[in-house]
Short mmCIF file of the C-alpha atoms (twelve columns), coordinates in Angstrom:
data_MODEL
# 
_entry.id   MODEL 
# 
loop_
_atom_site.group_PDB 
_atom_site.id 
_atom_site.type_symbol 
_atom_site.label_atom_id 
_atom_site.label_alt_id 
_atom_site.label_comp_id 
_atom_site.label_asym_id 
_atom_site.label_seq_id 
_atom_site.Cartn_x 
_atom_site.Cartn_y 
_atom_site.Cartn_z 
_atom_site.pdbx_PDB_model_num 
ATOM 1   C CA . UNK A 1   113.442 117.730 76.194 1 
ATOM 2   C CA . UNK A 2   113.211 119.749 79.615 1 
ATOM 3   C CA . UNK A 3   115.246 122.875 80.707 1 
ATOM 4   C CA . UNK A 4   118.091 121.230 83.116 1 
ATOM 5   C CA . UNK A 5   118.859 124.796 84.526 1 
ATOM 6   C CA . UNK A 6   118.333 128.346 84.089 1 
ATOM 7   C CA . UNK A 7   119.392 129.180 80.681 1 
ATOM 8   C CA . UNK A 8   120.231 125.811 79.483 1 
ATOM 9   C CA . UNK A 9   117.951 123.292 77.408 1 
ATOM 10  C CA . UNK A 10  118.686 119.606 76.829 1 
ATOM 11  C CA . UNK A 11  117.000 118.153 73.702 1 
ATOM 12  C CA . UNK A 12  117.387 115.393 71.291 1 
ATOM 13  C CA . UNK A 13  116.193 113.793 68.113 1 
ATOM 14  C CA . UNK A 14  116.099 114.898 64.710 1 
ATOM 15  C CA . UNK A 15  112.483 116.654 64.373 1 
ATOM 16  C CA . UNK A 16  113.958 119.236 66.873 1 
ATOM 17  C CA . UNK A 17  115.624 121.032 63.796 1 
ATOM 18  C CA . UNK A 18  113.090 121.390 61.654 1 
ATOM 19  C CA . UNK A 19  110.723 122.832 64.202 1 
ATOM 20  C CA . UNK A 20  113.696 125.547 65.534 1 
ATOM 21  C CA . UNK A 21  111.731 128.245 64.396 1 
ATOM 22  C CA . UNK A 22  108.733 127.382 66.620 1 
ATOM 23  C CA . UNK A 23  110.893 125.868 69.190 1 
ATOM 24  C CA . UNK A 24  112.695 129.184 69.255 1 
ATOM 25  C CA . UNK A 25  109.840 131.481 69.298 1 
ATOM 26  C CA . UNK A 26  108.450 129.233 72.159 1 
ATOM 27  C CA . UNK A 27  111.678 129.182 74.742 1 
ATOM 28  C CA . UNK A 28  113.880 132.025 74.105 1 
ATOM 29  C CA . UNK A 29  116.785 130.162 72.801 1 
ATOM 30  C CA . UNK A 30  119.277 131.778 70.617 1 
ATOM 31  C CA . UNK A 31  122.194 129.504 70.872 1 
ATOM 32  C CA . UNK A 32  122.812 126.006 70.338 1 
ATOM 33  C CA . UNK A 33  125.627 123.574 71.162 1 
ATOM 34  C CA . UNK A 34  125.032 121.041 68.780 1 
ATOM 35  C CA . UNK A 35  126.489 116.863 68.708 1 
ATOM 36  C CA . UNK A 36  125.906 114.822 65.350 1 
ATOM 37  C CA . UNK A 37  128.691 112.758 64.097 1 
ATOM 38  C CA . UNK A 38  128.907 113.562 60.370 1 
ATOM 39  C CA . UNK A 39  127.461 116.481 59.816 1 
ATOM 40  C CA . UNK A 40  125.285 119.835 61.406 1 
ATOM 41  C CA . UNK A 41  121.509 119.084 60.948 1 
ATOM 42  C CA . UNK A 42  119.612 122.215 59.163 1 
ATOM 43  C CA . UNK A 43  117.894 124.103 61.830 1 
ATOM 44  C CA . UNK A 44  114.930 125.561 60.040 1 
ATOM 45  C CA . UNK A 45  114.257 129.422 60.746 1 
ATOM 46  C CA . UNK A 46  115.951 132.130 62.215 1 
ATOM 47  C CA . UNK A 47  120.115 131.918 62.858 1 
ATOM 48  C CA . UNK A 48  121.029 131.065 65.960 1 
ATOM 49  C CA . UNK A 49  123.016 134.021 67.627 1 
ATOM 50  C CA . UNK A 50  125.356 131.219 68.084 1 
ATOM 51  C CA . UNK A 51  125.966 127.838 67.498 1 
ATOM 52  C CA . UNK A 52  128.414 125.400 67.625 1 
ATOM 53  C CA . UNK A 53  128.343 122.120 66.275 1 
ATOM 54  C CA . UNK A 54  130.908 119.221 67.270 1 
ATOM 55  C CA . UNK A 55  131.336 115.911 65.297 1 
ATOM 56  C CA . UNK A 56  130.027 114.024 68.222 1 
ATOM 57  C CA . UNK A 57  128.106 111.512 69.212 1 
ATOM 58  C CA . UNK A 58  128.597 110.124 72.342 1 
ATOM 59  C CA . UNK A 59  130.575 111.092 75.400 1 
ATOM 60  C CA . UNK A 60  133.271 108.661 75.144 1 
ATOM 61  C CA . UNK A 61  134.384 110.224 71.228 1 
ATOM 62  C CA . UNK A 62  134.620 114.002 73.466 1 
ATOM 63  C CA . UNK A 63  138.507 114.426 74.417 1 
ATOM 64  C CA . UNK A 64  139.588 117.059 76.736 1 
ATOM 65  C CA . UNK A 65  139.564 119.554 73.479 1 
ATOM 66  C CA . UNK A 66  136.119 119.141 73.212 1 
ATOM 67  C CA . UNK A 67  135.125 119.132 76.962 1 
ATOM 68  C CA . UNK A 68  136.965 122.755 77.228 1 
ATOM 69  C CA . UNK A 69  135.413 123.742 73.853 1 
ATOM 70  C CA . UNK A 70  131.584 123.104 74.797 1 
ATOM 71  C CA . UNK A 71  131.975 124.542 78.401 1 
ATOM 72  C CA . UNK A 72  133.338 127.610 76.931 1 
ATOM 73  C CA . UNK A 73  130.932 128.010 74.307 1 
ATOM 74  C CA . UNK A 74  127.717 127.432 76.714 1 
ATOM 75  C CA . UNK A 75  129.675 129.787 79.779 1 
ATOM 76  C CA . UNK A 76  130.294 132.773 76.932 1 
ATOM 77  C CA . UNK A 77  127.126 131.988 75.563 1 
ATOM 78  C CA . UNK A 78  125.421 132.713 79.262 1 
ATOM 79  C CA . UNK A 79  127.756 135.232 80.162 1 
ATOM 80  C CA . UNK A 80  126.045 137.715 77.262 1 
ATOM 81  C CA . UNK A 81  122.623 136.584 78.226 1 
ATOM 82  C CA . UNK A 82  121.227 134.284 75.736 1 
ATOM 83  C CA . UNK A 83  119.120 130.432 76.909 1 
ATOM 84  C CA . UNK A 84  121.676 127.585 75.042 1 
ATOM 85  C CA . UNK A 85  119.924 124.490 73.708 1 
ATOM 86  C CA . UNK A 86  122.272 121.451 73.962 1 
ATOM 87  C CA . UNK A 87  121.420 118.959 70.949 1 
ATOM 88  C CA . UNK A 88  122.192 115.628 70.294 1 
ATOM 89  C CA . UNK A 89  120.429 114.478 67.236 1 
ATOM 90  C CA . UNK A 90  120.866 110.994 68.985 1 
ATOM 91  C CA . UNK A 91  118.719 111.661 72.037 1 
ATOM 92  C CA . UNK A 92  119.118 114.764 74.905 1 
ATOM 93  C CA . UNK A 93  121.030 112.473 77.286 1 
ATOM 94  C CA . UNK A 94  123.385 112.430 75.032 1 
ATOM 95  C CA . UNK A 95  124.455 115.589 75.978 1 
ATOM 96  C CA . UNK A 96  125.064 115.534 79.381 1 
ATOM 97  C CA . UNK A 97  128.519 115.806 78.874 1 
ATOM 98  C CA . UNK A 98  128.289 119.029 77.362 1 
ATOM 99  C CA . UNK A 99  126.361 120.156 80.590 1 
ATOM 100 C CA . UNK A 100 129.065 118.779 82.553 1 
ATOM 101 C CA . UNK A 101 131.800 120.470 81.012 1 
ATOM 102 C CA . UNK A 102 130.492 124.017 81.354 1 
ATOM 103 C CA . UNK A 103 129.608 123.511 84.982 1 
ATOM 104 C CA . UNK A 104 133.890 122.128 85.272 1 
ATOM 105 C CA . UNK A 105 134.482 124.947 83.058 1 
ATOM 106 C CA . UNK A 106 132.422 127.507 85.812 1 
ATOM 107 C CA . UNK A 107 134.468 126.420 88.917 1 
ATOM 108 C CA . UNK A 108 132.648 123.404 89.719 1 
ATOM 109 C CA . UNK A 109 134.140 120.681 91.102 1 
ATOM 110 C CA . UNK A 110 133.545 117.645 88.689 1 
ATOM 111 C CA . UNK A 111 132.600 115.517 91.546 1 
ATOM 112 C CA . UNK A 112 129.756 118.169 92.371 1 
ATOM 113 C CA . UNK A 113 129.311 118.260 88.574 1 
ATOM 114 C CA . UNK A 114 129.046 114.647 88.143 1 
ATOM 115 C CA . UNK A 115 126.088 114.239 91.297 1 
ATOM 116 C CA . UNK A 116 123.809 116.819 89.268 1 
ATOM 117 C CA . UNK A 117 124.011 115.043 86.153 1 
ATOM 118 C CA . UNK A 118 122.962 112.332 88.210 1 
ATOM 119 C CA . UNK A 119 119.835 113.771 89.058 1 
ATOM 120 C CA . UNK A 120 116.833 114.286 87.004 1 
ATOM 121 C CA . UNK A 121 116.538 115.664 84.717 1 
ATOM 122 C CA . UNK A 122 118.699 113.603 83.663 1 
ATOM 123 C CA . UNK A 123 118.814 109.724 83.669 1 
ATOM 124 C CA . UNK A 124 120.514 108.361 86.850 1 
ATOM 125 C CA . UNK A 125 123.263 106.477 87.247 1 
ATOM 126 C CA . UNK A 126 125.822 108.525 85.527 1 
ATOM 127 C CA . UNK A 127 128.286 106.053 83.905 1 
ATOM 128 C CA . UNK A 128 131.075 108.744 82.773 1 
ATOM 129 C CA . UNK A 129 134.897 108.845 83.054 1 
ATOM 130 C CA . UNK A 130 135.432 110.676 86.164 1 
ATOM 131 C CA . UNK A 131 139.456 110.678 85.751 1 
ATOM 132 C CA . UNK A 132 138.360 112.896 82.798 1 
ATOM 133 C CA . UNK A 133 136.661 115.364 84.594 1 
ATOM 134 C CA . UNK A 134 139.402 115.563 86.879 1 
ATOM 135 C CA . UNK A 135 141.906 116.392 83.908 1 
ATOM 136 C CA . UNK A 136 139.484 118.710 82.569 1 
ATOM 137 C CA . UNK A 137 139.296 120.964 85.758 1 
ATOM 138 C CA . UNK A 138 143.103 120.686 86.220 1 
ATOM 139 C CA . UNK A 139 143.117 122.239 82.844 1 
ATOM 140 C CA . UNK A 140 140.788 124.836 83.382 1 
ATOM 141 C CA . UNK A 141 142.885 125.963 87.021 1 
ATOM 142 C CA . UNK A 142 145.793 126.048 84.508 1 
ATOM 143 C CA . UNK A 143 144.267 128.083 81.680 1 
ATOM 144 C CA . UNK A 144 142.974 130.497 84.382 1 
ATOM 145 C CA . UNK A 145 146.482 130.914 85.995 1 
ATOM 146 C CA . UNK A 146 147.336 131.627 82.757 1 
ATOM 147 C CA . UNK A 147 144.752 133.801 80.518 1 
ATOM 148 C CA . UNK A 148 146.173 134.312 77.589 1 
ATOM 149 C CA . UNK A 149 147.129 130.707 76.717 1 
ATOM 150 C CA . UNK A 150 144.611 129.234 74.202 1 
ATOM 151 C CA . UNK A 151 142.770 126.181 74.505 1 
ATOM 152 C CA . UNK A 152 144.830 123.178 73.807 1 
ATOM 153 C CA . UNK A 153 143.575 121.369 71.103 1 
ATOM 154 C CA . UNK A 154 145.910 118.482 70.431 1 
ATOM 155 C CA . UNK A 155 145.206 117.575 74.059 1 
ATOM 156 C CA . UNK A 156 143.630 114.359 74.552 1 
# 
């Protein structure tokens, strides 16, 4: 578990939910993007301010839906000041993806994206899809030409 920038946290296993009130107390986090296949683990304590759990567990199962979904979340999250935990009950590398998307969703350029998710923290090398990141920021440029569209979710 290790903080892979300001404001974000990237942690795995399943012990991490039944410690969240400690873990909580102890790094400031009040929201949590959250990847089990199945079902939500039971994060012992205090609520989240926000959460958000996707049926997930490994990059390859996140379509474009889910890319634009997490980089939201952990952006809007940010935006109104709270530290975001990304969880995978599976292991914290496992959500590197998640930390990907919200830097596409930012204005990043994936390939910028992609060589920090490369670097430790995080495990290096970064097998990923790139022609995925590339459709993901060619959606975001499209949803910010046009703001009022919603997020497509029978994209894939």
């Amino acid at each position: 578990m290790t903080w892979v920038q300001d404001g974000i946290f990237a942690g795995g296993g399943e012990a991490l939910p039944g410690g969240w009130a400690d873990f909580a107390a102890q790094t400031g986090i009040t929201a949590i993007l959250h990847l089990r296949p199945d079902a939500p683990a039971v994060f012992r304590g205090p609520s989240p301010a926000s959460f958000l759990w996707l049926a997930i567990a490994a990059e390859d199962q996140a379509g474009l839906p889910d890319r634009l979904l997490a980089g939201a979340f952990v952006a809007a999250c940010l935006e109104r000041g709270q530290r975001v935990l990304l969880h995978a009950s599976p292991g914290r590398h496992r959500t590197r993806w998640a930390y990907v998307s919200y830097r596409v969703w930012s204005g990043v350029a994936p390939g910028a994206a992609l060589r920090q998710a490369a670097q430790a923290p995080w495990l290096a090398p970064y097998a990923t899809d790139t022609a995925a990141w590339e459709r993901m920021a060619e959606a975001v440029r499209n949803l910010r030409r046009e703001p009022r569209r919603a997020i497509p979710l029978d994209a894939s």
